[in-house]
GUFI-428142 format. One record per residue: x, y, z negated of N, C-alpha, C, O, CB in turn; residue in three letters. Coordinates in steps of 0.02 Angstrom, whole numbers, plus 50000, padded with zeros to 5 digits. Glycine has a CB too. Layout:
<recs>
XYZXYZXYZXYZXYZAla
...
</recs>
This chain:
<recs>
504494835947235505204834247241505604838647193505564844747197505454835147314Unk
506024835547144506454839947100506934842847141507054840047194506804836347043Unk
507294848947123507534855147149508344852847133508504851947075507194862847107Unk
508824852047185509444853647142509794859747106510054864747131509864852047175Unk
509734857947042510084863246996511034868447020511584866047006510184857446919Unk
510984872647040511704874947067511724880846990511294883946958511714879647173Unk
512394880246984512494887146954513234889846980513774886946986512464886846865Unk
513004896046993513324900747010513604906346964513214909946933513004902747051Unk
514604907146958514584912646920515094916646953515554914446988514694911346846Unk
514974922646940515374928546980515864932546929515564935846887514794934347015Unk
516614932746926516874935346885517284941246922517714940246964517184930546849Unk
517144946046904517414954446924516624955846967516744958347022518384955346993Unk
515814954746955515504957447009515464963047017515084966646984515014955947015Unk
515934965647076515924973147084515534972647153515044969047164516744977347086Unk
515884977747203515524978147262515254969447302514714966647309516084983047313Unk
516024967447322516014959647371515694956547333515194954047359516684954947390Unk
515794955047252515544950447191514794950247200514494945647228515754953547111Unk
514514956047173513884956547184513444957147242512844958147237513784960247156Unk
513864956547317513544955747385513394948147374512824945847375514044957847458Unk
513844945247365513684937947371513504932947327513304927247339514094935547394Unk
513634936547259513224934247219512474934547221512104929547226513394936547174Unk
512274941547217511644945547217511084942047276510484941847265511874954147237Unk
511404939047345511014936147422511244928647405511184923447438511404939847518Unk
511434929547361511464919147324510994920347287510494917647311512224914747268Unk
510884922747244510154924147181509514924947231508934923147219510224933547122Unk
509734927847284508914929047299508774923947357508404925147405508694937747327Unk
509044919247349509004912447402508224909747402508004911047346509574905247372Unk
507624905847448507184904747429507154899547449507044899047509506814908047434Unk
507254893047407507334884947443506854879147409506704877047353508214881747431Unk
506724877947468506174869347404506864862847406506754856747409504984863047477Unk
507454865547404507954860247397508444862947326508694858747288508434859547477Unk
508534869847317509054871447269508674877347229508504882847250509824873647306Unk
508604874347162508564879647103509484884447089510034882247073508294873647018Unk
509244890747104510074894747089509984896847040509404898447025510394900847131Unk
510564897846990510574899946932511064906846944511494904946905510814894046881Unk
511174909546954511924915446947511974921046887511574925146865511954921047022Unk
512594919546870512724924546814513384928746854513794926846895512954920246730Unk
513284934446824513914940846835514324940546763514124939346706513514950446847Unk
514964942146791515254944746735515624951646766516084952446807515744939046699Unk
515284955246734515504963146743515634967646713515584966346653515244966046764Unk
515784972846724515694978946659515204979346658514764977946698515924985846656Unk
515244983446564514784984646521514334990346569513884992746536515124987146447Unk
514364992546632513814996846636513564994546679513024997246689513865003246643Unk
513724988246734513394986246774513044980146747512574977746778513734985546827Unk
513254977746695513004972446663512174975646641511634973846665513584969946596Unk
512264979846599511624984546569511154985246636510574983346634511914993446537Unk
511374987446682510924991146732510554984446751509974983146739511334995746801Unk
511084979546790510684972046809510044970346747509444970346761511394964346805Unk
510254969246690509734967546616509204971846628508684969346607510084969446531Unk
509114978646658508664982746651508304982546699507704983346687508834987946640Unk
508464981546754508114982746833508494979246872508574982246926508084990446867Unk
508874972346870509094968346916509644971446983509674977546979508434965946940Unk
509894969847016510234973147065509694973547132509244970547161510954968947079Unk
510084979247133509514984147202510134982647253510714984147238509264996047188Unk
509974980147303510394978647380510034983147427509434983447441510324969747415Unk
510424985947442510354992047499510774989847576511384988947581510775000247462Unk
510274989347630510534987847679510044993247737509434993947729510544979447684Unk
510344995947781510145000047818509455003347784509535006047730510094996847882Unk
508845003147810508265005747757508005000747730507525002847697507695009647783Unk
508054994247725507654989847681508224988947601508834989747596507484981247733Unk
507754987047554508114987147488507694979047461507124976847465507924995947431Unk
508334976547435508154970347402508184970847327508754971147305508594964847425Unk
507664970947282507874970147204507604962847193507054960447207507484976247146Unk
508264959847158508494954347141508494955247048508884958947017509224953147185Unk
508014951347021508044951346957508074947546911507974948346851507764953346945Unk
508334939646967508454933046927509424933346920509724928246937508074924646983Unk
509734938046901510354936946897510344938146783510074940546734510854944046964Unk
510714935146801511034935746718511764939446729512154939446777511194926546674Unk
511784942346669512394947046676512774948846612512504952046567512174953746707Unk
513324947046610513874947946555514384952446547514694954046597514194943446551Unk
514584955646472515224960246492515824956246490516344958146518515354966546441Unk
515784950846460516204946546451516074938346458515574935746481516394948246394Unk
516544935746437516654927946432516314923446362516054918046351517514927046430Unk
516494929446325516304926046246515654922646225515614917346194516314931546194Unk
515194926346247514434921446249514254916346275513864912446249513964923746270Unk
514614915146354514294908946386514814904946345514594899246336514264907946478Unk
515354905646321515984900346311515484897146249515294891746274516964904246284Unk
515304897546208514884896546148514304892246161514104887746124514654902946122Unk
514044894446224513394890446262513794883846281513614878046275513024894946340Unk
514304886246304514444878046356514844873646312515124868746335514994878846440Unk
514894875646231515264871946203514694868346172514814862746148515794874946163Unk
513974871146170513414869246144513134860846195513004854946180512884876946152Unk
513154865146259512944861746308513364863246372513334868746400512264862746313Unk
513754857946392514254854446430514004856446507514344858446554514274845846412Unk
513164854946504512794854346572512814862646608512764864046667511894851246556Unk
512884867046555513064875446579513614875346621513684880246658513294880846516Unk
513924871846623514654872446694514194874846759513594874346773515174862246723Unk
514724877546789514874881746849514724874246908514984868746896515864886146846Unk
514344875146958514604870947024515414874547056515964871947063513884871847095Unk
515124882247069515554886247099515724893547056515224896947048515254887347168Unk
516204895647035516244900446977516974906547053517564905747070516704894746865Unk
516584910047065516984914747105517434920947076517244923847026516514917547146Unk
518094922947113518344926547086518444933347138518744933647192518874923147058Unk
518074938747102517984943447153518364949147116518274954347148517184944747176Unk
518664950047072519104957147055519564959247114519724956747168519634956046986Unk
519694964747082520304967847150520894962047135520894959147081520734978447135Unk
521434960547189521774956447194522374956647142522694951647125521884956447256Unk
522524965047112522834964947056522804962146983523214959446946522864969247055Unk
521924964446975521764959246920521654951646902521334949746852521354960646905Unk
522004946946956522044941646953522094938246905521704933746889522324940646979Unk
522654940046870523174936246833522704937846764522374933246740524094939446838Unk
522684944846731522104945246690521434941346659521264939146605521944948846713Unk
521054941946750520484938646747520474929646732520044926646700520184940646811Unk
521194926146772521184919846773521394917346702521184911946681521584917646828Unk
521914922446656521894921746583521174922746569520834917946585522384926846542Unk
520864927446546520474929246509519784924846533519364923646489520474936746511Unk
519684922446596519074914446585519354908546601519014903846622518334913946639Unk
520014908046593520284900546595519774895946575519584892046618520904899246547Unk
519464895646512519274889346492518444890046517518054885546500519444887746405Unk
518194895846558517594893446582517714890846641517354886346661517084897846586Unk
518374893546689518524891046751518614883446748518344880346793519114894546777Unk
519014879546694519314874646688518684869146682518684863246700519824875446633Unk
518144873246649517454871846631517084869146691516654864946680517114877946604Unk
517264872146789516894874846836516944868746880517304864846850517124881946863Unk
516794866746926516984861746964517614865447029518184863647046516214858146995Unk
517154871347050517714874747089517734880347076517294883547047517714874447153Unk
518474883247105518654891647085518624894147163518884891147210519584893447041Unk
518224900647169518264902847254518444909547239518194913847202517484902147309Unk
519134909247292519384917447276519294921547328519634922047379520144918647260Unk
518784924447311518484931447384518854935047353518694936947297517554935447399Unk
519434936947384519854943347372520094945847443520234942147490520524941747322Unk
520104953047442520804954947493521564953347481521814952347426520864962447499Unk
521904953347548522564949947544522904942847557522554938547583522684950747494Unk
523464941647542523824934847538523934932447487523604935747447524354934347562Unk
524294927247453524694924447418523854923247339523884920847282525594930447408Unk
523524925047361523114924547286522914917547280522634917147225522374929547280Unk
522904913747299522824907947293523454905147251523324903647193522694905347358Unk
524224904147277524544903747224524784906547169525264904347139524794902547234Unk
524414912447149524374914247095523904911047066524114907947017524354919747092Unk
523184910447078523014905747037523104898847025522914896046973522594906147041Unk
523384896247068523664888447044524294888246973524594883546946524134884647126Unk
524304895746960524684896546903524194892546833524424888646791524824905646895Unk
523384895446840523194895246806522654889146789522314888546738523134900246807Unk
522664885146844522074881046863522384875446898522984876246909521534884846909Unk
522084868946922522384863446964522124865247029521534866747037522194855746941Unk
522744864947098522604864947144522024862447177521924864547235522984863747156Unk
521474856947145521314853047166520624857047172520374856747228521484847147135Unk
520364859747136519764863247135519704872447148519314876747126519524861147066Unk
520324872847198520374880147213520174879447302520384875247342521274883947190Unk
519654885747313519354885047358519504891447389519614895247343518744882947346Unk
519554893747432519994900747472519424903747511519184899747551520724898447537Unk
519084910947509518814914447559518794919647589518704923847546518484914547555Unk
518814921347625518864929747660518204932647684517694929247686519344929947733Unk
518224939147701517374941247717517664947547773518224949947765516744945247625Unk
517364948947810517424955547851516704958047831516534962347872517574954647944Unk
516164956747780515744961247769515944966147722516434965647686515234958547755Unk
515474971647723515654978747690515224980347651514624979147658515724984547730Unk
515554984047590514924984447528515234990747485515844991547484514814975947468Unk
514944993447463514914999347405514574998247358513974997047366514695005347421Unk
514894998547288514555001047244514345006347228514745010147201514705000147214Unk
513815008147233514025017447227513615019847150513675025647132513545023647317Unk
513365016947124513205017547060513015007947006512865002147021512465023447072Unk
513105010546965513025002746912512355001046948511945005646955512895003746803Unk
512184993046978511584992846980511374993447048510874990147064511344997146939Unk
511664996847091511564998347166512094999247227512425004147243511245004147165Unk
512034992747257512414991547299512044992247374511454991647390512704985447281Unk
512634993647413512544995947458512904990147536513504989047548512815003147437Unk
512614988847556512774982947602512924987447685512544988647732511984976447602Unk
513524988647676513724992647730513654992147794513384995747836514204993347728Unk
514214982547800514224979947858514224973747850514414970747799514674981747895Unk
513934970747914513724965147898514614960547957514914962348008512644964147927Unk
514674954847912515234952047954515234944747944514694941947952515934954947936Unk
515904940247925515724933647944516154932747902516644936547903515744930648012Unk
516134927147850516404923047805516714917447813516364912447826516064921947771Unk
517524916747807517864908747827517934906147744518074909547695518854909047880Unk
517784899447750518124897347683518564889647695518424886147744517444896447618Unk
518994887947655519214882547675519844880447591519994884747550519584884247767Unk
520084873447589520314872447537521264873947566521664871847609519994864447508Unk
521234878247519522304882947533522574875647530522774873547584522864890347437Unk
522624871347478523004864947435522584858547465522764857047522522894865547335Unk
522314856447450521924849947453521874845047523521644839347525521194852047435Unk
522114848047570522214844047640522954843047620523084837147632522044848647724Unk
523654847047586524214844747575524414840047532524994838347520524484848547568Unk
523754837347502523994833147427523914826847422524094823247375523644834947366Unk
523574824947486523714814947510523424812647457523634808247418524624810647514Unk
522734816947455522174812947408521834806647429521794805547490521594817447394Unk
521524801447381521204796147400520614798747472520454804647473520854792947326Unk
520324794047527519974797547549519234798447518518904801247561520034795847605Unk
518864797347467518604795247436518354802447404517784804647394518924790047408Unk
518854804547395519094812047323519024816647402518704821947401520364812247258Unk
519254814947450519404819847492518594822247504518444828147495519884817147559Unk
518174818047521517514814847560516944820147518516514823847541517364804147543Unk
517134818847445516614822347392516844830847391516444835247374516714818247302Unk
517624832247415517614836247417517244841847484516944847247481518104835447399Unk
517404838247527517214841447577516154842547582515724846447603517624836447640Unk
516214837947555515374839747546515184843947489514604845947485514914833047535Unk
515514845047456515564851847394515564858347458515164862947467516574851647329Unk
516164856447492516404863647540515674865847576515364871047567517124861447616Unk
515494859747624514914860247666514394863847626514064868047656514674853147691Unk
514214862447537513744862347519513794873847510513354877947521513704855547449Unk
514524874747487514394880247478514324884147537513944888847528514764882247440Unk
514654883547615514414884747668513584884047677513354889747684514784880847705Unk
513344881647677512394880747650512164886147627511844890247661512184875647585Unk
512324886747557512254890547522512294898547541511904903147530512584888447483Unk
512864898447570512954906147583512564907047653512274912247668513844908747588Unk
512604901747691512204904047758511374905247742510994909347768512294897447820Unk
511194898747677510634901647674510344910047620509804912047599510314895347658Unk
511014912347616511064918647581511034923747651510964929847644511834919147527Unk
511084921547696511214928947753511774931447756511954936747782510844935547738Unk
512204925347713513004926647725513294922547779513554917247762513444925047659Unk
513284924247842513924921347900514374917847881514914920147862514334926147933Unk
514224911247881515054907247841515174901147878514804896347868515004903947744Unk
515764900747931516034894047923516694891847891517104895447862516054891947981Unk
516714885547901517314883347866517854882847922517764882347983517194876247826Unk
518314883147896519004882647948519454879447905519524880347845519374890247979Unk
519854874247956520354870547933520814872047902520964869147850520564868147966Unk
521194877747930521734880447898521654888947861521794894547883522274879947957Unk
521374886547799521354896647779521594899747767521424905547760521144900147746Unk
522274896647756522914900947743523334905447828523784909647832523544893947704Unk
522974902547875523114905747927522514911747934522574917647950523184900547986Unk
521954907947915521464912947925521534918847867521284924347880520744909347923Unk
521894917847804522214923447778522414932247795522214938047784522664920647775Unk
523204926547844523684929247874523254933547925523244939447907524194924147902Unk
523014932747966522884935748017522134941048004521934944648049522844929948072Unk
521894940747957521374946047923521924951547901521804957447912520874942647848Unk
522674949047864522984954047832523304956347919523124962147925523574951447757Unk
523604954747972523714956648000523194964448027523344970348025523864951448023Unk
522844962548039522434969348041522304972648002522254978548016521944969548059Unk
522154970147921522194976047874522894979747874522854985747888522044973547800Unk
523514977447861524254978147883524084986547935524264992147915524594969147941Unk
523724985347999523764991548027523254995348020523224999248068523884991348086Unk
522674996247967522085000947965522315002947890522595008147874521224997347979Unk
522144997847849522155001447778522475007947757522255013447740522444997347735Unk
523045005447763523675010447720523625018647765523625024347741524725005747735Unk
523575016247843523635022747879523045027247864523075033247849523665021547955Unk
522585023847869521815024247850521895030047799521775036047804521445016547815Unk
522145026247747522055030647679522565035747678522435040847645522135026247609Unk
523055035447704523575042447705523425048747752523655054447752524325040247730Unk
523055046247785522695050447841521925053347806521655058747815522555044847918Unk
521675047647763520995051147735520375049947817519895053847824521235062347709Unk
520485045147863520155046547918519805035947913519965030247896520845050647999Unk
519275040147942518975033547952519165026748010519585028248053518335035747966Unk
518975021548012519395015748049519245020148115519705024048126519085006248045Unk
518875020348150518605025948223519065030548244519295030348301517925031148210Unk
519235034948202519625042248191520555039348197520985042148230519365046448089Unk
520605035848173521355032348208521605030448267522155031148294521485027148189Unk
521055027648281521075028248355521175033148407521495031448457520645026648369Unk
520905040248401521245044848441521705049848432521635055548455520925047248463Unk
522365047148387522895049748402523475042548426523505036548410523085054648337Unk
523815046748466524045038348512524945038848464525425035148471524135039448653Unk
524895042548435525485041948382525205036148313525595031748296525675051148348Unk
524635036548284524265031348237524365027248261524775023448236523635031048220Unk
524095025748320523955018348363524875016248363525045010348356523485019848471Unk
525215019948368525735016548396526245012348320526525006848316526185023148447Unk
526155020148253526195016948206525895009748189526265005148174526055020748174Unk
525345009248192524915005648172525254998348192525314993648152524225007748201Unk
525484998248267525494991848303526334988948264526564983248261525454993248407Unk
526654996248237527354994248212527424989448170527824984848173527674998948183Unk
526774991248106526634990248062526594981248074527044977348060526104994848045Unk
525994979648100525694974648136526464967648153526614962148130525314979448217Unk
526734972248200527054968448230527814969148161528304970248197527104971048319Unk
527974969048113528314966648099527904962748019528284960947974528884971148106Unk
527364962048015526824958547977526834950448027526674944948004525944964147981Unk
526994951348074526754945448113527534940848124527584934948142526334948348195Unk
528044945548108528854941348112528924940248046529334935748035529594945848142Unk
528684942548000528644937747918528324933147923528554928247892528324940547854Unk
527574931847967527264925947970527854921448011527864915547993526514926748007Unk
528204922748048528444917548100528824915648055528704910148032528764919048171Unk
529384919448027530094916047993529604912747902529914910247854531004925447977Unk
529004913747905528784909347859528484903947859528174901447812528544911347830Unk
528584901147937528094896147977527414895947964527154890647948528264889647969Unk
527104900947968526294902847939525994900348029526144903148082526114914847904Unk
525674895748022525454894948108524694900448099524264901348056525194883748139Unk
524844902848159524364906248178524104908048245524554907848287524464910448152Unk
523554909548267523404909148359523874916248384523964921748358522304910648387Unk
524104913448442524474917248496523954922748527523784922448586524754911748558Unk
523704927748484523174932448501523704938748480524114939248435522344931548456Unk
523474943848544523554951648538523464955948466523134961148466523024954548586Unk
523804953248398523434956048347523244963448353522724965548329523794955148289Unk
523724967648390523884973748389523074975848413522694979048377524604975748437Unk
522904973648477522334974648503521814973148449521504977948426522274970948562Unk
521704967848431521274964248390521114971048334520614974448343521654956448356Unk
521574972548279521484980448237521254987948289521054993248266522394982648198Unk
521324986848341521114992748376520244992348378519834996448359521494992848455Unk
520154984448415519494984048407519014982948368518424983948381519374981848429Unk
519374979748288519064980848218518894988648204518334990948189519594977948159Unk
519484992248211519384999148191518764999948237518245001548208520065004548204Unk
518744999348292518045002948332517485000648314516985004148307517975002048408Unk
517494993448302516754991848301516524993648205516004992048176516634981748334Unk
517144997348176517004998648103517205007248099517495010648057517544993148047Unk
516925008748159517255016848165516895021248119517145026848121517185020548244Unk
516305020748070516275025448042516385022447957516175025447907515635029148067Unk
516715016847956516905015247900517675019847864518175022447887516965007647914Unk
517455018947811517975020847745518325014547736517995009647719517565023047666Unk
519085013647748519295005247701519225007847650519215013547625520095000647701Unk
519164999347627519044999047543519935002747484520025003547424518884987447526Unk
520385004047551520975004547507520875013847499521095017247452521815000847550Unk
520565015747550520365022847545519735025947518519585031947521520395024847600Unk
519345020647489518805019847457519185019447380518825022347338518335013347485Unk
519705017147355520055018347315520365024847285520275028047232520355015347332Unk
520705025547333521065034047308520445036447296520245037447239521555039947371Unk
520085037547349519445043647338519215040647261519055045647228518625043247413Unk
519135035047224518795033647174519365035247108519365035147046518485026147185Unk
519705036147146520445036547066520665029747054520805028446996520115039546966Unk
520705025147097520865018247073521415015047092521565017547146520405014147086Unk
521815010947079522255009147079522185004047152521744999847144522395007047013Unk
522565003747229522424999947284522704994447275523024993047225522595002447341Unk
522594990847322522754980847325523344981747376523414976647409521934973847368Unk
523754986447390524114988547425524824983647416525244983247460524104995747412Unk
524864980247352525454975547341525084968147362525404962947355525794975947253Unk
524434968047385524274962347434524214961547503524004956447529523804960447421Unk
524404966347531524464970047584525014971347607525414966747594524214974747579Unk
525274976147640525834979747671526394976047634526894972847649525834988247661Unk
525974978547559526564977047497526874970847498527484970447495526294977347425Unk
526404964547502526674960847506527094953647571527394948347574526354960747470Unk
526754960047613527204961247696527904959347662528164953847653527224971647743Unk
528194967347642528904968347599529044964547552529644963247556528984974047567Unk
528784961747504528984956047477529284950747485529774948247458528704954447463Unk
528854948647538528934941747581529694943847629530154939847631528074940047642Unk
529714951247668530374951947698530984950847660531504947947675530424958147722Unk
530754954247603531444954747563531804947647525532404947347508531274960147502Unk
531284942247517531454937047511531634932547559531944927547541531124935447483Unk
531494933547620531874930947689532434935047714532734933047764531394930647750Unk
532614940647685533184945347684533134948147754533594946947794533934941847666Unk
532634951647773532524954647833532114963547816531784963847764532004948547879Unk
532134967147840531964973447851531294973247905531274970547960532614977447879Unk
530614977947858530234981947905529964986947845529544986747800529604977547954Unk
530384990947869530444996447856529785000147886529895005847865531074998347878Unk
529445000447906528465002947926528245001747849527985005947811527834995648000Unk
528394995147834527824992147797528034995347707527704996747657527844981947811Unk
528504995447720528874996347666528905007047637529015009347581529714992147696Unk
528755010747701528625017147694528015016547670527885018747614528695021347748Unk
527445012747718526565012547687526695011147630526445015247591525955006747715Unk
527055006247599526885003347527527245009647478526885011247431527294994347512Unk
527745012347483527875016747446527525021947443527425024547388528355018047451Unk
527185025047512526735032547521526075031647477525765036247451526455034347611Unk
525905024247475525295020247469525435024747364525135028947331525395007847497Unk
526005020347356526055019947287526225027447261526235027147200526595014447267Unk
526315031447276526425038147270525845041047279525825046047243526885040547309Unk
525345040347313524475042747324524065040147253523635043147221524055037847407Unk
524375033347239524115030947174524185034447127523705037047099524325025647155Unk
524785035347107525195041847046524875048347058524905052847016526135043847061Unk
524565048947114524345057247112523555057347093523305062547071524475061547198Unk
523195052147102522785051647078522455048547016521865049347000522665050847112Unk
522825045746989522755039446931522955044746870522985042746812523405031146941Unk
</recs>
């Protein structure tokens, strides 16, 4: 039986990039031949070419050595102008949420090339930023509560294991033929497949722009405190002054969702971040995994853009708006 051909490409594979790229490459199916390419820096690109990516999960280690790996765009663009059949099924966008706009310039014409664009990022609103750059029609939305480190070019580290929603932001609003709708949704199903048969936890959900919102709701109360404190998600928890910040935070993250009619479930968020933090108590966030690295945080997708969203509904929360400034002042001291 011939194999269906998938190709897979990962653009920013850093930590998330290369989790799910890297357990897509090492898929083992008598139904789908995977192809996956990275596009990364020049030093993780080298290390993959040399010895493949090493996946580190509790004591077992996976080396994966069918990935291809790029510093750039410029070589495959040349291939696929050669041959058409090099397109992307699914071409993912995993940079930090700041380098969006960058990354969606700088592979426009392989994306445009791709059938779909999937944006595993932290945060909100990244989806219409890329409809800046791309047609709504083939933008695909995902979130992850799994955890990953890079901690050297080449070796990743699979922290925690969690559960993947994906679902289309645009394409249920656009009163497509049902026909267009039908092929799409079996694209969706197909990459759900895919990742489940990667050991990635994934369903689909109807609405992912709620399922967004309410991931940032709990980042909203761990991240930022997280990192100004220097204390792990666990360690917040026992001072009942954090907790109380935390829920401030939270709860005026959740009156921008209302006055933005963002539907979302009538759940305890406040609670909900108490019990993320516990069951991730000896975790580092990734926004305090930042400072410690000298890097610039996603903090204007976050908190930050909590305050954004207030200030354009002309309302005050002032919580969110101290995190985002303390946030951005930790940046300057380290950068």
């Amino acid at each position: 039986m011939n194999k269906t051909n998938i190709r897979i490409g990962v653009i920013g594979a850093g930590s998330i990039g290369s989790l799910f790229g890297g357990y897509i490459a090492n898929i083992k199916s008598d139904i789908y031949d995977l192809n996956v390419i990275f596009f990364c820096k020049k030093v993780q690109a080298n290390a993959i070419k040399r010895k493949g990516l090493i996946i580190h999960k509790n004591k077992a280690i996976k080396e994966i050595k069918n990935i291809e790996a790029y510093e750039n765009e410029k070589d495959l663009e040349e291939k696929l102008i050669k041959d058409p059949n090099l397109k992307f099924n699914f071409i993912f966008l995993t940079t930090k949420a700041y380098d969006s706009k960058d990354a969606l310039f700088q592979y426009k014409s392989i994306i445009n090339s791709s059938k779909w664009l999937v944006i595993l990022q932290n945060g909100i609103g990244n989806e219409d930023i890329a409809s800046d750059y791309c047609t709504k029609l083939k933008i695909i939305r995902a979130i992850t509560t799994n955890g990953a480190i890079l901690k050297e070019p080449g070796q990743l580290y699979h922290t925690g294991e969690g559960i993947t929603k994906i679902g289309f932001p645009f394409l249920n609003n656009l009163n497509l033929e049902t026909d267009k709708l039908e092929k799409a949704s079996k694209d969706l199903v197909l990459l759900k497949d895919l990742l489940n048969l990667a050991n990635l936890e994934t369903i689909i959900v109807q609405d992912i722009i709620k399922a967004s919102w309410e991931k940032v709701f709990v980042n909203v109360g761990i991240n930022a405190i997280g990192t100004l404190t220097r204390l792990r998600n666990g360690q917040l928890l026992e001072f009942d002054g954090l907790k109380h910040f935390m829920g401030k935070a939270i709860n005026e993250a959740i009156r921008v969702a209302e006055l933005k009619k963002i539907k979302f479930s009538k759940k305890d968020y406040i609670t909900l971040a108490f019990n993320v933090a516990k069951s991730t108590a000896e975790n580092k966030n990734s926004m305090l995994q930042d400072i410690n690295n000298g890097k610039v945080t996603e903090i204007d997708f976050i908190n930050g853009r909590i305050l954004k969203y207030a200030q354009e509904l002309g309302i005050n929360v002032p919580i969110n708006e101290i995190l985002t400034d303390l946030i951005k002042g930790l940046e300057y001291s380290v950068l």
